[in-house]
N, C-alpha and C positions, 0 to 999 in steps of 0.2 A: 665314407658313406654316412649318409646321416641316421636322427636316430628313427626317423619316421621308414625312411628304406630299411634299416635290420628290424623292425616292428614288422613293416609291411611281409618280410622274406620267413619270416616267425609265422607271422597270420598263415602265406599257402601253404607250409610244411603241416600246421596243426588241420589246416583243412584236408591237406590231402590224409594224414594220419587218420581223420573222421571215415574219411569214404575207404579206406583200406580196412580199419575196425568192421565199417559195416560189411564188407563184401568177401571178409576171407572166412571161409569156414571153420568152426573151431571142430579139434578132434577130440578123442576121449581117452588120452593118454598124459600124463606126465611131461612137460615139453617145456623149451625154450626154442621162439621160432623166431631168426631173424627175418625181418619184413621190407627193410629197405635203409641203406647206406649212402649220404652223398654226402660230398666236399664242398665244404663253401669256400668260392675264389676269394682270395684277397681284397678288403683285407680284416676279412674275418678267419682264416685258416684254420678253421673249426669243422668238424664234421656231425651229423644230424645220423642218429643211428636209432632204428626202431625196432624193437622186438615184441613177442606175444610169450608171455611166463603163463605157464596154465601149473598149478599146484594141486598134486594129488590129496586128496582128507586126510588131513593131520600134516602135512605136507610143510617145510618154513626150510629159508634161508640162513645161516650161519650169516655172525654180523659181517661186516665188509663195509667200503667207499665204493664211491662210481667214479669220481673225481671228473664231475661233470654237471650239468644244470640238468636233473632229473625228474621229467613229467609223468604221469602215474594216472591211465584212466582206467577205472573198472570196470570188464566184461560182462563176469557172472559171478556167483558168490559171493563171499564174506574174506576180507582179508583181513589183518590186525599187523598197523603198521609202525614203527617208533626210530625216531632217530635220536642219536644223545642231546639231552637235556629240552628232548620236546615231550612232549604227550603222548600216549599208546593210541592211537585211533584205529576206528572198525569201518573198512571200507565195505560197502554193497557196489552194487552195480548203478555208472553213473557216477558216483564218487570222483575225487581226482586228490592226487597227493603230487608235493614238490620238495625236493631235496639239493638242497645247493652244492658243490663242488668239495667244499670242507666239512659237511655231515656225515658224520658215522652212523650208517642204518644198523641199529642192534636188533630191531625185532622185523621180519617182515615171514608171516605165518598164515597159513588155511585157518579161520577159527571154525572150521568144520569138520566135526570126524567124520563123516558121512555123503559130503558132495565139493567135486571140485570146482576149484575156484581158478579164474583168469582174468589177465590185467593187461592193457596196453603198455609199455612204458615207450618213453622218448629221451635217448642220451642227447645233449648238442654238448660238446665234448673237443678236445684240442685235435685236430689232423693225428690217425695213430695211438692216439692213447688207449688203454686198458681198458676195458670197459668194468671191471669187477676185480676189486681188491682187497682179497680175504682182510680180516683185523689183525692176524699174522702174518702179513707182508707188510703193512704199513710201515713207512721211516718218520718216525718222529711225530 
């Protein structure tokens, strides 16, 4: 497949992620929401996996990998995001972050003690793989 078709198949998954952003309700609790799972045929054998991370005030992740191409829109809040040997950055809403396959995300935190914060992300990710991999699992 050429590279104007995996661009093309890229473009309607982020458009459709736009119209799912806009139309699903956010709640006011604490949550990781998966939002939609597909398989891409051959011969990409990759799969496209979106979720909704809403972080309570004061709220952050333990470092980890995604081992995966990882897209990152902002809902509402303030995030504060770092992967090894990048910059700390402060996401608002609107924002977008990306983390390649081989980044170690060390910092990803509410920088709110007062209001929560949520994020779109988009794994595109090998058929099956893990989506979240503490820094204590990692091999080598």
């Amino acid at each position: 497949m050429s590279m104007l078709n995996k661009n093309s198949v890229f473009a309607i998954f982020m458009r459709l992620a736009l119209i799912i952003v806009f139309f699903t309700p956010v709640v006011n609790a604490t949550e990781i929401t998966d939002l939609m799972s597909h398989h891409l045929q051959a011969p990409f054998n990759e799969e496209i996996e979106m979720i909704k991370v809403r972080y309570a005030p004061g709220e952050k992740s333990e470092p980890h990998r995604h081992r995966a191409h990882t897209l990152v829109y902002m809902l509402e809040g303030t995030v504060e995001m770092q992967v090894e040997g990048g910059e700390l950055v402060r996401l608002v809403a609107g924002d977008t972050f990306y983390e390649s396959p081989e980044d170690i995300h060390l910092v990803s935190r509410n920088a709110s003690e007062e209001s929560d914060a949520a994020f779109l992300v988009i794994f595109i990710k090998s058929q099956g793989a893990k989506t979240v991999i503490p820094l204590n699992e990692l091999d080598g």
